[in-house]
C-alpha positions as CSV (number, residue, x, y, z in Angstrom):
1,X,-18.7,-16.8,12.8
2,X,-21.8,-16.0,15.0
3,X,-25.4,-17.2,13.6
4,X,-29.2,-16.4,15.0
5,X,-32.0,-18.0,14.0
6,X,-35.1,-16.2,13.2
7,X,-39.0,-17.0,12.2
8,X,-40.6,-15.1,9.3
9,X,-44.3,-15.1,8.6
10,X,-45.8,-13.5,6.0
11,X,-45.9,-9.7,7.3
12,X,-41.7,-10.4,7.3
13,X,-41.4,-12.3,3.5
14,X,-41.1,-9.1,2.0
15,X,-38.5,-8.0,3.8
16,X,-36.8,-11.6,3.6
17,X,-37.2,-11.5,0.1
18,X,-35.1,-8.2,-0.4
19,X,-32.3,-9.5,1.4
20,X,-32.3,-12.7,-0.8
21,X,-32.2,-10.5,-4.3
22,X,-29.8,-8.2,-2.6
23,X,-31.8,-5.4,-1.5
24,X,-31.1,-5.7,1.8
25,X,-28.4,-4.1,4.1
26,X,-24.5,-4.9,2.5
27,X,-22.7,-7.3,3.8
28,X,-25.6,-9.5,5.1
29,X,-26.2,-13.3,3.7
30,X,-29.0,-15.2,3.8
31,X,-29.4,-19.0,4.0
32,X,-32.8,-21.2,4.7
33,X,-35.5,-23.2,3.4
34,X,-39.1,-21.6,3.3
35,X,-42.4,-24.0,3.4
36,X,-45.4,-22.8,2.1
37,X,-48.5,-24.1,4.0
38,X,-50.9,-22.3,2.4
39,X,-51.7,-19.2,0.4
40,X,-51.4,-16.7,3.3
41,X,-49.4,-18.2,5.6
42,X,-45.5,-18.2,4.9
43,X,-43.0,-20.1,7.6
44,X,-38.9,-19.6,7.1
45,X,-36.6,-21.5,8.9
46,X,-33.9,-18.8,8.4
47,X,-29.9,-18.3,9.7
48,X,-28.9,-14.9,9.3
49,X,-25.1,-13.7,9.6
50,X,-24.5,-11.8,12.2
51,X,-21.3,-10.3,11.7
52,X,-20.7,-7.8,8.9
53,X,-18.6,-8.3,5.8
54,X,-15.3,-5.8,7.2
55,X,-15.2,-2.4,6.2
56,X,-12.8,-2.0,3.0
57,X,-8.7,-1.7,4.6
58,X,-7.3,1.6,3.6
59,X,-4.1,3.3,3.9
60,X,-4.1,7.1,4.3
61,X,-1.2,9.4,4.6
62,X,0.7,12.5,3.4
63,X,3.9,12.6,1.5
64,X,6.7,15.5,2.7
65,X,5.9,18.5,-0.1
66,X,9.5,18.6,-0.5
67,X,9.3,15.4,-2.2
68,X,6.6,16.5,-5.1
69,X,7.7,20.6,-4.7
70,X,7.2,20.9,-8.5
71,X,6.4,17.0,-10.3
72,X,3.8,15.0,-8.9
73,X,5.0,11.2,-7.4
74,X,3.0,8.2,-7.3
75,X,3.4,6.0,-3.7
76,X,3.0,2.3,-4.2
77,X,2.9,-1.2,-2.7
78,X,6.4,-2.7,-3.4
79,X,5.4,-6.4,-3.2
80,X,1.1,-7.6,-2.2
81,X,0.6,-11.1,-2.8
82,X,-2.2,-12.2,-5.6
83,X,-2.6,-12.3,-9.3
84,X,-4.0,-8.4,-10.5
85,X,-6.0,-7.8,-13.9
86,X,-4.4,-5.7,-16.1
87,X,-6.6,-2.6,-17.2
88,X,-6.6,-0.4,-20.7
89,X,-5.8,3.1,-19.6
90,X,-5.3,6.5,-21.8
91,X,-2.7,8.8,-22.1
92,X,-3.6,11.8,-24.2
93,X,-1.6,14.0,-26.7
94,X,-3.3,17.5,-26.1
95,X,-1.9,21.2,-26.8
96,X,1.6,19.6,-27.4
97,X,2.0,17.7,-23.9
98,X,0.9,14.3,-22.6
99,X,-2.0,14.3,-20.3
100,X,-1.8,12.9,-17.6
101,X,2.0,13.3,-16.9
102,X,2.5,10.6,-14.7
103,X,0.3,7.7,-14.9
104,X,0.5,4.3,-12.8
105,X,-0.6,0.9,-14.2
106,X,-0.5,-2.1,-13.4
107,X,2.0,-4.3,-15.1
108,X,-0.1,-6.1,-18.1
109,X,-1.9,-3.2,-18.7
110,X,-2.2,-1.1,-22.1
111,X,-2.1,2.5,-22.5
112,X,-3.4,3.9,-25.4
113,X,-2.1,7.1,-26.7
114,X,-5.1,9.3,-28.3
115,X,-3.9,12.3,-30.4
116,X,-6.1,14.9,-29.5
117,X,-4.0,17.8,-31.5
118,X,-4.0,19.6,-34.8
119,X,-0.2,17.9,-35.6
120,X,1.0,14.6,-35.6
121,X,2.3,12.8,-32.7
122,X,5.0,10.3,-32.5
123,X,5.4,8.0,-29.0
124,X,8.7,6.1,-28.1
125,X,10.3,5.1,-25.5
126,X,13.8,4.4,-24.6
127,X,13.3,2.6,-20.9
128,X,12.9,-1.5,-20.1
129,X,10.9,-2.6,-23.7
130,X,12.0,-0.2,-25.7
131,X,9.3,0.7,-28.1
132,X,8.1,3.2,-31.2
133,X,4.7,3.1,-32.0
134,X,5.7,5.2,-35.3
135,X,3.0,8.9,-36.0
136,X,-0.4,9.6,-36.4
137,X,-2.4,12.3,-36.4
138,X,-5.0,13.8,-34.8
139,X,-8.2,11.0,-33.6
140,X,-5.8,8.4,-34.4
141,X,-4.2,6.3,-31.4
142,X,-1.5,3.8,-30.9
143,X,-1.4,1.4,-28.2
144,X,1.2,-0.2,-26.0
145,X,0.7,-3.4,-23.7
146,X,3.2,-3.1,-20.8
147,X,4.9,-6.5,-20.0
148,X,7.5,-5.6,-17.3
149,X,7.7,-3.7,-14.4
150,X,9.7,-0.4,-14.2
151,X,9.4,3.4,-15.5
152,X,9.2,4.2,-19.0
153,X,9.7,7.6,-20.0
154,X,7.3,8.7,-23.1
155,X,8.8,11.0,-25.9
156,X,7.4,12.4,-28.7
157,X,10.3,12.7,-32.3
158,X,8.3,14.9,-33.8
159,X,8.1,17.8,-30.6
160,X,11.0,16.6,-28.2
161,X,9.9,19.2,-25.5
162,X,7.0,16.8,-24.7
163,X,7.5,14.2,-21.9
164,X,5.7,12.0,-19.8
165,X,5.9,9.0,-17.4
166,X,4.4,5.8,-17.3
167,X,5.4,3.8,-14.1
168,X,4.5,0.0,-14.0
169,X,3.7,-1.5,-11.4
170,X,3.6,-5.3,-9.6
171,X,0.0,-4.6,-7.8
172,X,-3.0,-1.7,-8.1
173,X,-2.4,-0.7,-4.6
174,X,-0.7,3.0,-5.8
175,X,-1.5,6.6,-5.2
176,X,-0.4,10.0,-7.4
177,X,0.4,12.6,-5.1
178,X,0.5,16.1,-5.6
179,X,1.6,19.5,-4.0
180,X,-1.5,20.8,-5.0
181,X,-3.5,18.1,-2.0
182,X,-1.1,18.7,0.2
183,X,0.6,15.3,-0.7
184,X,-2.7,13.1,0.5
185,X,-3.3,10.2,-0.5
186,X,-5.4,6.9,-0.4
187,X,-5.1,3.7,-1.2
188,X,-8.5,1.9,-1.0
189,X,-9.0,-2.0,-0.8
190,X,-5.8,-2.8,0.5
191,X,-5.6,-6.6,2.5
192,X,-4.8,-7.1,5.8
193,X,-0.9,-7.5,6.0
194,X,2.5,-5.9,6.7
195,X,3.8,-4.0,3.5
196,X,6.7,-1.5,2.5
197,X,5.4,1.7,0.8
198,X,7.8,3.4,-1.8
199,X,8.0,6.3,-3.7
200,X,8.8,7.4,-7.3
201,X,8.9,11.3,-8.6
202,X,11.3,12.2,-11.5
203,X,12.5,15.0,-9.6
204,X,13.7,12.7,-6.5
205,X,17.0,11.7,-6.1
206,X,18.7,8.3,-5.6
207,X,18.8,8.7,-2.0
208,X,14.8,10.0,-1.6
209,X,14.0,6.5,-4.2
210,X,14.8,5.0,-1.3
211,X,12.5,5.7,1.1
212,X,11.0,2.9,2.4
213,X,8.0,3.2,5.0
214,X,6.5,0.2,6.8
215,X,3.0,-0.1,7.0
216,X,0.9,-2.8,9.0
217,X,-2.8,-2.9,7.4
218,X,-5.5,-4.4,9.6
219,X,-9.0,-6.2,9.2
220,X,-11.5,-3.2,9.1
221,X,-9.4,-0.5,9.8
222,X,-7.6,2.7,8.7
223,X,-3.9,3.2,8.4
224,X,-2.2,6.2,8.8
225,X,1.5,6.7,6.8
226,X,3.6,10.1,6.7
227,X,6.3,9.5,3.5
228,X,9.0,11.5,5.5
229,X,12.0,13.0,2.9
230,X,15.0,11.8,4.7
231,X,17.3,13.8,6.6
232,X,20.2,15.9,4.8
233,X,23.5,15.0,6.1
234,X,25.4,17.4,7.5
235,X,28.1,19.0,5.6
236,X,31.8,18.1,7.0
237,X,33.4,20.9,8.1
């Protein structure tokens, strides 16, 4: 870490004194001891950082449109290091579907489910907890606090042509992609390292689940990922 050591006098306090309550430039800190030798005279004996704080790591790239042709996919972070906070998300219940249709937590998180509709609602699931938060109707919610990792497909009793997805996940480093971008995506925040990028849709098969894409992430610096649909074998003849 570089330092350089600066005098202030009064004409620079001002400016000194933004930087101290953070009104400054980002990513600058300010140490020192100032001595007051009279009422218009101001000293500082001040060390000023010289480096920056890095520019936020983040991972950009494009999924094949194959892969999301008619259901949107959400690319992940298999494994990141760390302890994440859990967040409370919402799922709504409006004109008969769930909104969004495929929503990523993080695991620990609750979703609540707002009915937004003229009928009652009903939300189970089948998958990994296996829950039923029983009906309500509409401006009524139900809540769900996701424990384990994995998808969990959402159902309605009362209107089985409803269906949604809720994918938990081990980290917040995650993206929904959709043929409507173009399949781009980001993934903001992400720490320096080497990491494995997967891919869930619920149209994909076994084979595209899969898809594994290594990604190196560096201090300060923009990585670029192409989520490739792997090749079809050939047919024998």
């Amino acid at each position: 870490m570089k330092w350089r050591r600066i005098s202030v006098t009064a004409a620079g306090m001002i400016f000194l004194s933004g930087l101290a309550f953070g009104q400054g430039q980002a990513g600058k800190d300010v140490t020192g001891a100032v001595a007051i030798e009279s009422p218009m005279e101001v000293k500082a004996d001040v060390q000023v950082r010289s480096d920056v704080a890095p520019k936020a790591c983040v991972i950009a790239g494009t999924v094949d449109e194959s892969l999301i042709q008619k259901y949107p996919a959400v690319v992940y972070i298999e494994k990141a290091d760390g302890m994440f906070r859990p967040q409370t998300v919402e799922m709504g219940q409006i004109k008969l579907a769930f909104a969004p249709h495929l929503l990523p937590v993080v695991v620990g998180s609750t979703v609540v489910f707002q009915n937004s509709d003229d009928v009652n609602h009903n939300i189970f699931s089948p998958d990994n907890e296996k829950y039923n938060l029983g009906s309500f109707g509409k401006g009524m919610s139900a809540s769900h606090t996701f424990k384990e990792p994995g998808v969990y497909t959402q159902l309605c009793n009362v209107h089985p042509e409803m269906e949604a997805y809720i994918v938990v996940l081990q980290n917040p480093y995650f993206a929904v992609v959709t043929k409507e971008k173009a399949g781009k995506f980001e993934m903001p925040d992400v720490p320096p390292g080497d990491y494995t990028i997967k891919i869930w849709g619920e149209q994909l098969k076994k084979r595209e689940l899969k898809i594994e894409t290594p990604v190196k992430v560096e201090k300060g610096k923009q990585s670029v990922v192409r989520i490739a649909a792997p090749e079809s074998k050939p047919k024998a003849k």
